[in-house]
C-alpha positions in Angstrom: 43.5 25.8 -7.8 44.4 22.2 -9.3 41.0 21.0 -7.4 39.0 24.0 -9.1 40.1 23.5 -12.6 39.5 19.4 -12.1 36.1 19.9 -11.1 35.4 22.5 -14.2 36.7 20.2 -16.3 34.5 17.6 -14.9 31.3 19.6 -15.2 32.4 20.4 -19.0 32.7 16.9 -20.0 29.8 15.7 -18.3 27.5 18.6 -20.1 29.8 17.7 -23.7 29.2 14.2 -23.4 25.5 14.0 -22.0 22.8 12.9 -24.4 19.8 15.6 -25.4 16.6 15.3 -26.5 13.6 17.9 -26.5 10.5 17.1 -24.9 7.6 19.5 -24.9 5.2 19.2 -21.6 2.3 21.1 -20.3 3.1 24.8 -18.4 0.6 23.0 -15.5 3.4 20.5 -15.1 6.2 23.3 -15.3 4.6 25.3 -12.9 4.1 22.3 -10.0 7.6 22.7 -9.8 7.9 18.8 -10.0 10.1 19.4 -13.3 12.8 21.0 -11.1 13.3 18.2 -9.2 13.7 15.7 -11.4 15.3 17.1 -14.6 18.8 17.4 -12.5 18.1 13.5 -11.2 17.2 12.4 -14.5 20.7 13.6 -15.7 22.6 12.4 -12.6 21.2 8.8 -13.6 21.1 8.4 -17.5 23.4 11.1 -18.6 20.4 12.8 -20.6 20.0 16.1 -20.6 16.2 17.0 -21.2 15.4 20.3 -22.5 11.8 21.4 -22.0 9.6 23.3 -24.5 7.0 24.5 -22.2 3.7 24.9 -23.8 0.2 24.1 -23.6 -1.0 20.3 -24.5 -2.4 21.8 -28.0 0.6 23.0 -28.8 2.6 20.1 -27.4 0.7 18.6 -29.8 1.5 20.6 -32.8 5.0 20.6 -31.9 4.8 16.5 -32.1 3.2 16.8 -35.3 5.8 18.6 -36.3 8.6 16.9 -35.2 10.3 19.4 -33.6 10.4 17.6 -30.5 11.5 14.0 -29.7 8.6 13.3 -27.1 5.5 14.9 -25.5 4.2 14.3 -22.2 0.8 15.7 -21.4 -2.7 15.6 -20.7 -5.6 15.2 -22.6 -6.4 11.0 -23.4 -8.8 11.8 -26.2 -6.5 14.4 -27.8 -3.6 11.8 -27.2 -5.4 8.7 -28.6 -6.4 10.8 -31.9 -2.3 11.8 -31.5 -2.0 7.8 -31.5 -4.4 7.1 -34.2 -2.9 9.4 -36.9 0.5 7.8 -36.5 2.2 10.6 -34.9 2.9 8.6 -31.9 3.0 4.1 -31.6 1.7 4.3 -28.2 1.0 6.6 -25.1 2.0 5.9 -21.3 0.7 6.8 -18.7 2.9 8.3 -15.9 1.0 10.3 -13.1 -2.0 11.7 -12.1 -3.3 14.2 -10.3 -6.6 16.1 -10.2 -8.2 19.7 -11.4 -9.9 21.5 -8.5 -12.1 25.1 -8.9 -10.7 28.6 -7.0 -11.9 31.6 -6.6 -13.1 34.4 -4.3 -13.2 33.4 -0.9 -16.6 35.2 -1.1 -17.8 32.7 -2.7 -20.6 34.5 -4.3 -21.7 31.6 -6.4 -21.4 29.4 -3.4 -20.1 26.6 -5.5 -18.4 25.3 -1.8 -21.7 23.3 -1.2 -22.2 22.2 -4.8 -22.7 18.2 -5.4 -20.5 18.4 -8.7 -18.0 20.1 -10.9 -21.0 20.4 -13.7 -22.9 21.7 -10.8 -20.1 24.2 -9.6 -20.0 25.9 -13.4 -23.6 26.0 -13.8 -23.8 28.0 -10.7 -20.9 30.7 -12.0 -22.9 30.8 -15.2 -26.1 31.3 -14.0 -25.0 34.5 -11.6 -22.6 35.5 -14.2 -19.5 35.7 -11.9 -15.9 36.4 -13.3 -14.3 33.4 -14.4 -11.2 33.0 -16.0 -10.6 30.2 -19.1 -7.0 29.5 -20.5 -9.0 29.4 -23.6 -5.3 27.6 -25.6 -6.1 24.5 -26.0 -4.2 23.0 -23.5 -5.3 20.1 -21.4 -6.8 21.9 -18.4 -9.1 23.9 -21.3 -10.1 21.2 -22.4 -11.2 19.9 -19.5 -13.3 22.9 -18.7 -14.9 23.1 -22.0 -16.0 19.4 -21.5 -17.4 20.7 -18.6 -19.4 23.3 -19.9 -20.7 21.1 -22.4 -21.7 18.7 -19.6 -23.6 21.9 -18.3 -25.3 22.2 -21.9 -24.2 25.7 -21.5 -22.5 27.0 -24.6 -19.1 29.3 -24.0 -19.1 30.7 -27.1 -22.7 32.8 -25.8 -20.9 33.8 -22.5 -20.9 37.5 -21.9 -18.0 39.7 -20.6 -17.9 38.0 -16.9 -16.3 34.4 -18.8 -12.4 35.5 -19.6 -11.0 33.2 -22.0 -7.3 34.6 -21.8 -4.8 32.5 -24.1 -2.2 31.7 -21.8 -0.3 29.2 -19.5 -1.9 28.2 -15.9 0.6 30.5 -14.4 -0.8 33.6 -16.0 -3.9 32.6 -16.3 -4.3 32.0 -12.9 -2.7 35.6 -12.0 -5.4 36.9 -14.1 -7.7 35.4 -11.9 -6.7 36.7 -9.0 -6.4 40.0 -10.3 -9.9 39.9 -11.5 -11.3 37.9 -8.1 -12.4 35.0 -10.8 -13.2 31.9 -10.7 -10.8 29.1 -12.4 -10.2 25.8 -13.2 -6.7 24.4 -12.5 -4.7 21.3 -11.4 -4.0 21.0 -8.1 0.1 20.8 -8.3 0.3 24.4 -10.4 -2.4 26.3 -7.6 -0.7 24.9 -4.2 2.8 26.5 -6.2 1.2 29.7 -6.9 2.3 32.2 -4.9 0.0 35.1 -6.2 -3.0 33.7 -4.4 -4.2 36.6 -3.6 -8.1 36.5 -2.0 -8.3 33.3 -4.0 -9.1 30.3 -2.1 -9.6 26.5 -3.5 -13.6 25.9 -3.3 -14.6 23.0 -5.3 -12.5 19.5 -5.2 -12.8 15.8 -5.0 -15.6 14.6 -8.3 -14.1 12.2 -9.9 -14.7 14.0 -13.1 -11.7 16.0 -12.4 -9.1 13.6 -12.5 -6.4 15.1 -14.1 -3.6 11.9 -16.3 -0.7 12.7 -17.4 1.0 10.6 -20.5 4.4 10.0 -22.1 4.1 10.1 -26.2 7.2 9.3 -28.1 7.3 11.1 -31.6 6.9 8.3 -34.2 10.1 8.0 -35.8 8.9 6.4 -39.0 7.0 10.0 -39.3 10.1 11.7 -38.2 13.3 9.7 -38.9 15.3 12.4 -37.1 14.2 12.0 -33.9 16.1 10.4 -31.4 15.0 7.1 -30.4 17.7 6.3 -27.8 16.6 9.3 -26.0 13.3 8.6 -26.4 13.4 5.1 -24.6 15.8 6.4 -22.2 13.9 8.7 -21.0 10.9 6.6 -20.4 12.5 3.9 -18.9 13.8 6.1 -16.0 10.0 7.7 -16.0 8.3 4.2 -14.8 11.4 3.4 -13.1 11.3 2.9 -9.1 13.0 6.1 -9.0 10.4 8.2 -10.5 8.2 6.5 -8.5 10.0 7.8 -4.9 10.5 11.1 -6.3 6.9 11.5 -7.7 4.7 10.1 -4.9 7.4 12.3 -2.3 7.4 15.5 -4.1 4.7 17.7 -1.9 3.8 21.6 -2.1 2.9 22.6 1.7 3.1 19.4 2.8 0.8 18.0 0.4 1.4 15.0 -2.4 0.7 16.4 -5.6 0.9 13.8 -8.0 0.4 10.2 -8.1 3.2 7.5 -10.1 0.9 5.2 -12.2 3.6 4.2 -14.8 3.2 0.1 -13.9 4.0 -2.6 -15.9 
């Protein structure tokens, strides 16, 4: 009984006295599962206590603007440099990659299997009209796709009913695509943790087009005096830290590495 009460106390101090900050980060990098891992490390080793606001980049974004968050990690560069640019942020950091890949119907009625490129994968969706599922919410993976489609010089906005922009995270969206036997873009990490797969099947990977960077933006305290720096540089000192590093390149889905460390100084 003296034991038991010990270790509650313990566990009550240690959640009293740890430090918290908010950081909002992309549902694609929720749903890889990766966060799980090292949220519980992350307070084992600095004493910070992370709490996630999972959204999409766009909103991340917002949230940033804001300041109702004391960092953002995500990705979408361009979005992120214009972040920079208008002073919401003094820098961004790069962390990890990954990549996006294409599912869909293992029918493949588009047969985008054989296609050369991603550009080349969409056009062939478009042109037979086959479902295909869009987050359509701004997030990072969105916007990805709709640089894509511009690449095509197809316009989304003319689509008919077969292109289902659907306003949510990759999670749902990509249950929606399986309901629907669509097509999808995703990252890699979020598809090989989906467990709905359904008669999905991943079809199109490897252009270089779809690599997929994630980056660590501090909010700007000069913008937002409230936010808490301490945290802030905690938090990304254990990010580029060897630590991260182990736990990054070694956290696998099926046996398969699903994100890269590329934090180097």
């Amino acid at each position: 009984m003296i034991r038991l009460i010990a270790i509650v106390v313990s566990l009550f101090a240690t959640t009293a006295l740890a430090e918290k900050m908010k950081l909002a980060v992309t549902t694609s990098f929720h749903n890889s599962g990766l966060s799980d891992l090292l949220l519980p490390v992350i307070l084992e080793d600095t004493g910070l206590e992370v709490q996630l606001l999972i959204v999409g980049t766009g909103q991340a974004l917002r949230l940033g603007e804001a300041g109702d968050v004391d960092a953002i990690l995500v990705h979408s560069e361009a979005a992120e440099e214009v972040f920079v640019e208008n002073g919401y942020a003094p820098y961004r950091r790069e962390i990890m990659y990954n990549d996006f890949v294409v599912v869909g119907p293992q029918t493949d009625p588009a047969d985008i299997a054989s296609a050369d490129t991603a550009v080349d994968a969409l056009t062939r969706i478009a042109i037979i009209k086959a479902p295909f599922v869009s987050r359509g919410d701004a997030s990072g993976t969105h916007k990805k796709e709709l640089f894509l489609w511009t690449s095509t010089k197809l316009d989304p906005k003319l689509f008919g009913t077969w292109y289902n922009a659907v306003g949510a995270g990759m999670g749902a969206s990509l249950n929606t695509a399986s309901g629907l036997g669509a097509y999808i873009l995703t990252d890699r990490a979020s598809w090989l943790n989906f467990a709905n797969k359904g008669e999905l099947d991943l079809l199109f990977e490897g252009d270089p087009i779809l690599f997929n960077q994630y980056a660590y933006l501090p909010i700007d305290s000069k913008r937002h005096p409230h936010v808490n720096i301490q945290a802030q540089r905690l938090l990304e000192s254990w990010l580029t830290s060897k630590r991260a590093e182990t736990l990054i390149n070694g956290y696998t889905v099926d046996g398969t590495n699903v994100f890269v460390f590329n934090a180097f100084r």
